[in-house]
N, C-alpha and C positions, 0 to 999 in steps of 0.2 A: 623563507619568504614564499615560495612555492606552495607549500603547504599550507600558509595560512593565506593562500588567494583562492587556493581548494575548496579551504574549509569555508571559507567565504562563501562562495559558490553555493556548497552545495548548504550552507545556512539559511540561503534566500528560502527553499520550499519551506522550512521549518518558520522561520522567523514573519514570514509573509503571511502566515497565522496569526500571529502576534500583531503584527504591524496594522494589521486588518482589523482584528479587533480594536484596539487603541482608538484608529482612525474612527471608528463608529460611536465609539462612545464619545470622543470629541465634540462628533456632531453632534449626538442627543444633548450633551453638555451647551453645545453653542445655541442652540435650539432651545433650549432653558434659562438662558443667560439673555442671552441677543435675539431673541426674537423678531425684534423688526430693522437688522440688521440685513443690508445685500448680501455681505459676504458671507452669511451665515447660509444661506438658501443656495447662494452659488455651490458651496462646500457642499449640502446636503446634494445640490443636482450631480454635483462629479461626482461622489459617492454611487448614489445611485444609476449614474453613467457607465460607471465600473461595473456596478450588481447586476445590472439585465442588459447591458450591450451584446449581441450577436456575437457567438464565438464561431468563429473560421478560421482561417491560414494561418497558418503562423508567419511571423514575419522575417525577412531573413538576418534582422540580427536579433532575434529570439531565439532562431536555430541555432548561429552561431554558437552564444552563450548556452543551450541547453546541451548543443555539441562538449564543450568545454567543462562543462560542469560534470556530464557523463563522463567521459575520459578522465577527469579530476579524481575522481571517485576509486576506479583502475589504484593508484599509487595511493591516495591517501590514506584509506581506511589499513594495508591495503583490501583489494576484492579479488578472489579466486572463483574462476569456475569451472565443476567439474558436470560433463557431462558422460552420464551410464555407456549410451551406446548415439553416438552422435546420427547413425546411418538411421537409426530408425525416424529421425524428424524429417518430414518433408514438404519442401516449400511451398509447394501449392493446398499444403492441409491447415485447416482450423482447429484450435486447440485449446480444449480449457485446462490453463495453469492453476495447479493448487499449489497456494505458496503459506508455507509455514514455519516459524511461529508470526504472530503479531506482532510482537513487543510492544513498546511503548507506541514506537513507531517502525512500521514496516520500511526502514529506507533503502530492503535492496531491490525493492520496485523502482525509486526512480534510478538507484546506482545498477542496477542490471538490465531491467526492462524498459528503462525510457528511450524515447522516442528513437536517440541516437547514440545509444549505448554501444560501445564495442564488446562488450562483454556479453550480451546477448549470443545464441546459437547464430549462426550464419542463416539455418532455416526457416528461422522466426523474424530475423531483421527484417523492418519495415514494412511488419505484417501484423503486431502483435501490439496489444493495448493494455494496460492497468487500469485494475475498479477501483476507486477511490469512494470513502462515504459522498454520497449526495451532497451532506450538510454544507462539506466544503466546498462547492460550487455555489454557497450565496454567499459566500464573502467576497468582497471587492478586492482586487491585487493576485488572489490566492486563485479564482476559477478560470484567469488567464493562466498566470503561469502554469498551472496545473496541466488545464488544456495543450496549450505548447509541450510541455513534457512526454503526451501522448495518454495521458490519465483521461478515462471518465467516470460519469456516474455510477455507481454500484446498482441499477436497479435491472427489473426483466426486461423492461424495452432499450435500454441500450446494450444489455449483454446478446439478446436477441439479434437483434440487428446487427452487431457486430459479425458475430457468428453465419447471419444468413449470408454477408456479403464475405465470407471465407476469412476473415481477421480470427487471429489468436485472441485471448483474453484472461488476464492475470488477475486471480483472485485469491484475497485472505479469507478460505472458509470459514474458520473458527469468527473472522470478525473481530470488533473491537469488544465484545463479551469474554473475549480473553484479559483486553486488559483490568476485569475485575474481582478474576481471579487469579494474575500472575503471579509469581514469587521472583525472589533477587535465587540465583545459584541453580534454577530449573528451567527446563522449557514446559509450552502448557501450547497444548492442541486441542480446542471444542470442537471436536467431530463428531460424536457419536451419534446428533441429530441433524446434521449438516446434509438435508437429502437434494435441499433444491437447483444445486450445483452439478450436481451427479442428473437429477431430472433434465435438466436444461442443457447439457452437455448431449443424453441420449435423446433430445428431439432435434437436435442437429449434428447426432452421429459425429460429434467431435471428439476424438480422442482423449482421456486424460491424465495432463503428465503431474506427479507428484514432486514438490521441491524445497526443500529445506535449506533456509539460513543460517548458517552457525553464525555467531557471535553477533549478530543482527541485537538480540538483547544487548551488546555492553553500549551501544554507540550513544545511550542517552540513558544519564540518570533520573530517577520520576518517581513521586510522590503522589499516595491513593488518598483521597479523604476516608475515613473511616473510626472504628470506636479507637477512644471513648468517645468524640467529637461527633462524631454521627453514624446510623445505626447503618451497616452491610446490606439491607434491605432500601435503604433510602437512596445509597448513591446508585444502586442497582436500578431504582424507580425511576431517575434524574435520566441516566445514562441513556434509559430509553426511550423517557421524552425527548431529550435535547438533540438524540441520535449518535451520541459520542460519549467515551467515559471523562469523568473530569479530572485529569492527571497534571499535575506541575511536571514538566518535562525540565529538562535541564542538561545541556549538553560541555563542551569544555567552558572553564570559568563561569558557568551558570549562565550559561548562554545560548543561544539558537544554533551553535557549531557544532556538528556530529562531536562526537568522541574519535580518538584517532586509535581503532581497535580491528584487529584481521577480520575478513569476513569471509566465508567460504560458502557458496551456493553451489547446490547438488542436484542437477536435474535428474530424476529417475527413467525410466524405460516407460512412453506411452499404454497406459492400459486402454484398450479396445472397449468400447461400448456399441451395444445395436441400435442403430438408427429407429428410432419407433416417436411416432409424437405422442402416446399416449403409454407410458410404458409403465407395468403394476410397480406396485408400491413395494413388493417382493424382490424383483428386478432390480430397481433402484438402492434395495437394502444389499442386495449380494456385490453390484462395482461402488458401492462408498464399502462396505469391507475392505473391497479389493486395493481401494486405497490409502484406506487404514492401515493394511499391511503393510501395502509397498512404502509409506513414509514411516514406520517402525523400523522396519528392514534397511531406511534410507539413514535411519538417524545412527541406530546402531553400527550401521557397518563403517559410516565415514567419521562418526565424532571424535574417534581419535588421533586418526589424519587428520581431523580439522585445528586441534588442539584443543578437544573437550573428553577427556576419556572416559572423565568420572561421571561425566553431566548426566542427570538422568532427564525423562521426556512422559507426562505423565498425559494421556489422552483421556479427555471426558466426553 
């Protein structure tokens, strides 16, 4: 019972995509159908009530529940965290997290880094933010809860900002252009042109810590479109208009509930960057190395304590 109020839980972020979409296409349906119906137009105003309302406070039984859901997370999957050298994070610093792989979905951003996570470092708690794509801050249901959870936009002005005012910031370098190259039995890291994170980290001399999820891949099963059906190049094209790839996710019973699979998160030793706001393009190429290595070095040394020994980890 425990476990499936968990899984419950932590389904809402998954499923609140789903649910969001659905709702819109109702509308457009009801809008096609009933047009000069009230409640058609009511529907469409709470919709878009949802879409562009002011995001602020969270509420506090928002918190509650995001409380719960975090700590949910702790037992069900379960989640482990190891951290390098714990003495070197400190509270009052800003930091840009790289967190790797993707997977289908990145879920131990909200199972480690949300808002209320216990499993978070001590020196990060209630300091420290997750970039989420843009896109899904215009879905209705999804850009609340999201928000609440301590998620923002992935773009330069809110990484910016977060950063000036001394907040951490958790990011998937690689992006969701992994998910159109992942495979089932590997990990897959796009870094090798991933420079704008490393840029942006050395104009506000924020440290950056390298972090790998093991088994983050099993927690949902997904489906790429692709040949014969259509051509590698096409859904590459889509991915980048629509800003996401288009994956059928699927979790326990084909459903919006994680998979109930270990997960080990590995924070690495802070690499040091020079504070410079204009900093050569040279510069920027020697600390994205520097973190190249350190999460090779992270995957190797822990994936068989994680319980992956065979796993290999292929960076492009």
């Amino acid at each position: 019972m425990k476990d499936a109020v968990a899984a419950a839980a932590l389904g809402c972020f998954v499923g609140a995509i789903l649910l969001s979409t659905v709702l819109q296409l109702l509308a457009g349906a009801a809008v096609f159908l009933f047009p000069a119906s009230i409640w058609t137009w009511m529907y469409v105003a709470f919709l878009a009530y949802l879409a562009f309302s002011p995001l602020g406070s969270t509420p506090t039984w928002a918190q509650a529940f995001i409380r719960f859901s975090c700590a949910a997370s702790k037992d069900y999957f379960p989640t482990k965290v190891i951290v390098e050298d714990e003495s070197t994070l400190q509270r009052d610093k800003a930091y840009v997290i790289g967190l790797e792989p993707h997977s289908s979905l990145p879920v131990a951003v909200p199972a480690v880094f949300g808002s209320e996570s216990p499993l978070l470092p001590a020196a990060l708690r209630g300091n420290c933010h997750g970039l989420a794509s843009s896109v899904c801050f215009q879905f209705p249901l999804v850009r609340h809860l999201w928000w609440w959870l301590g998620l923002r936009p992935i773009d330069r002005h809110s990484m910016a900002a977060l950063l000036r005012h001394g907040k951490s910031v958790v990011l998937v370098p690689g992006g969701v252009q992994e998910c159109l190259y992942m495979q089932p039995g590997s990990e897959l890291a796009f870094l090798r042109n991933r420079k704008g994170f490393v840029r942006m980290a050395m104009r506000h001399g924020a440290p950056i810590i390298p972090v790998f999820a093991f088994g983050q891949s099993n927690t949902f099963q997904w489906y790429r479109p692709g040949p014969p059906w259509v051509s590698e190049a096409f859904v590459a094209k889509l991915s980048r208009r629509i800003g996401m790839v288009p994956l059928l996710i699927m979790g326990r019973w084909g459903t919006p509930l994680p998979i109930q699979t270990p997960m080990t998160v590995v924070f690495g030793k802070p690499i040091p960057v020079p504070h410079t706001e204009t900093p050569s393009d040279e510069l920027v190429q020697e600390h994205l190395d520097k973190f190249i290595t350190a999460m090779e070095t992270l995957f190797h040394k822990y994936k068989a304590q994680a319980g992956f020994p065979d796993m290999q980890l292929f960076i492009r």
